[in-house]
C-alpha positions as CSV (number, residue, x, y, z in Angstrom):
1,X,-18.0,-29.4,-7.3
2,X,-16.0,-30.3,-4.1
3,X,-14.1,-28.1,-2.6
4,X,-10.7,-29.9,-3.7
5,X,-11.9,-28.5,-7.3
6,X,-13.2,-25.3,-6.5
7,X,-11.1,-22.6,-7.5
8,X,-11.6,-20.6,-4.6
9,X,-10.8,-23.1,-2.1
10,X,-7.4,-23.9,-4.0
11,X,-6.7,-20.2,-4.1
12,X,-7.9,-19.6,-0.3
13,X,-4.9,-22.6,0.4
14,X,-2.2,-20.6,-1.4
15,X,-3.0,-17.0,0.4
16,X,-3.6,-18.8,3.9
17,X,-0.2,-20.6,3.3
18,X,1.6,-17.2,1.7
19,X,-0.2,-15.5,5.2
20,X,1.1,-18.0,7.6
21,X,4.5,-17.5,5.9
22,X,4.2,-13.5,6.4
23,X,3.3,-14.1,10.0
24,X,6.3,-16.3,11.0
25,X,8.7,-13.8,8.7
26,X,7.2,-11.1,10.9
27,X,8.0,-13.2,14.1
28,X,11.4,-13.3,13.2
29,X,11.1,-9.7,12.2
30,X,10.2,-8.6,15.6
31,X,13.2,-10.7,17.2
32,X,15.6,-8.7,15.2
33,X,17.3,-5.4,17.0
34,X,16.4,-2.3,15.9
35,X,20.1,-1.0,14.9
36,X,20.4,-3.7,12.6
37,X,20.7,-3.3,9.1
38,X,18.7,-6.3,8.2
39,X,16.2,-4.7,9.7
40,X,15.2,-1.9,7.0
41,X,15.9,-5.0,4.4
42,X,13.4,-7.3,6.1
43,X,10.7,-4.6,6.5
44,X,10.5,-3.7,2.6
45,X,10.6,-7.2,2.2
46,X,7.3,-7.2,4.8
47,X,5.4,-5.0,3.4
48,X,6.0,-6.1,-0.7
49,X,4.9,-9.2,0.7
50,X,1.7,-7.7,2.5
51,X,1.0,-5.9,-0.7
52,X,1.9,-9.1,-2.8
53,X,-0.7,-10.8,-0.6
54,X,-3.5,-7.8,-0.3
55,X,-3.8,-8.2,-4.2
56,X,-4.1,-11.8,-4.4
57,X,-7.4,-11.3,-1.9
58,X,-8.6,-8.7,-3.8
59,X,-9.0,-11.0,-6.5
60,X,-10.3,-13.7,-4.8
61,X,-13.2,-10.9,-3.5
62,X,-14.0,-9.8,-7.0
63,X,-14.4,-13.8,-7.8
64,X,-16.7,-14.0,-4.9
65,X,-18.7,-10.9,-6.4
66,X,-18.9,-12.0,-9.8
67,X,-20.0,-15.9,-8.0
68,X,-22.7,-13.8,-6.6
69,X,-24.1,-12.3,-9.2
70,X,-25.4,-16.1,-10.2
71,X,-24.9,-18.2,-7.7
72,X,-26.6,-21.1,-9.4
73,X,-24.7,-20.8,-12.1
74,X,-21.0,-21.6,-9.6
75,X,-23.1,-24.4,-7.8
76,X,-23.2,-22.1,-4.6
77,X,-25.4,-20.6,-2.0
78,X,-26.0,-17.9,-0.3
79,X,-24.4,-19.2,3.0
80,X,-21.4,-20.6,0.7
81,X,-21.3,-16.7,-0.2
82,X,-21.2,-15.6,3.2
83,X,-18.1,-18.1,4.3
84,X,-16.1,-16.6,1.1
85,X,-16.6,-13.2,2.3
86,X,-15.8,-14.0,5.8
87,X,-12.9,-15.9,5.0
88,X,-11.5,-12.8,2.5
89,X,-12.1,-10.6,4.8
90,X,-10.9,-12.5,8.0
91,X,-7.5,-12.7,5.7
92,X,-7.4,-9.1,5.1
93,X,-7.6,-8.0,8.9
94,X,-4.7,-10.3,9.1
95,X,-2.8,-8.5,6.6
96,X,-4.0,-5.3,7.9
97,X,-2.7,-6.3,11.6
98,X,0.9,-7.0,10.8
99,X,1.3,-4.3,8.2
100,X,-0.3,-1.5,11.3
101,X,2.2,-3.6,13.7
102,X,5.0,-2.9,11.2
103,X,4.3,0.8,10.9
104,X,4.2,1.3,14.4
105,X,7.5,-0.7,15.4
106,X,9.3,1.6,12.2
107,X,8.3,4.9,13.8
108,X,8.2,4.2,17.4
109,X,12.3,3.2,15.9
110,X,12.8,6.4,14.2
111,X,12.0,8.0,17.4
């Protein structure tokens, strides 16, 4: 199966695109002053986002479990395997980053 067709890679395109949108939000995030009341708005609508995101990925890693439980069986290898799990959890560090940069601009505002 090419990757156009594979499942995975057409899910992989939708959270990398939803995780490239997250990261320019948060850009624009971190332009906006603290005393601003768009800033409270924008943060819940962060972090719904992050959490939005953290599930789809979670999904995609149980797909990638249940893939290697018979790999033969999905038309993948082992080294295919090892890319998917890279590539989930390269997208979850992401997620992890800006939600821990988040946190840390909210309290180091409260203080």
């Amino acid at each position: 199966m090419s990757s156009a067709q594979d499942p995975f890679y057409i899910v992989k395109e939708e959270i990398q695109d939803s995780i490239d949108k997250l990261q320019s939000a948060f850009h624009k995030w971190e332009r906006i002053s603290p005393g601003m009341g768009d800033q409270v708005h924008v943060t819940k609508e962060l972090l719904a986002n992050c959490g939005s995101i953290e599930w789809q990925v979670d999904e995609l890693e149980k797909a990638v479990a249940v893939a290697a439980k018979d790999p033969a069986l999905y038309g993948i290898d082992e080294a295919e395997l090892e890319r998917r799990r890279r590539w989930t959890s390269n997208a979850r560090t992401q997620l992890v980053r800006v939600v821990l940069e988040l946190a840390m601009q909210v309290k180091c505002g409260e203080s």
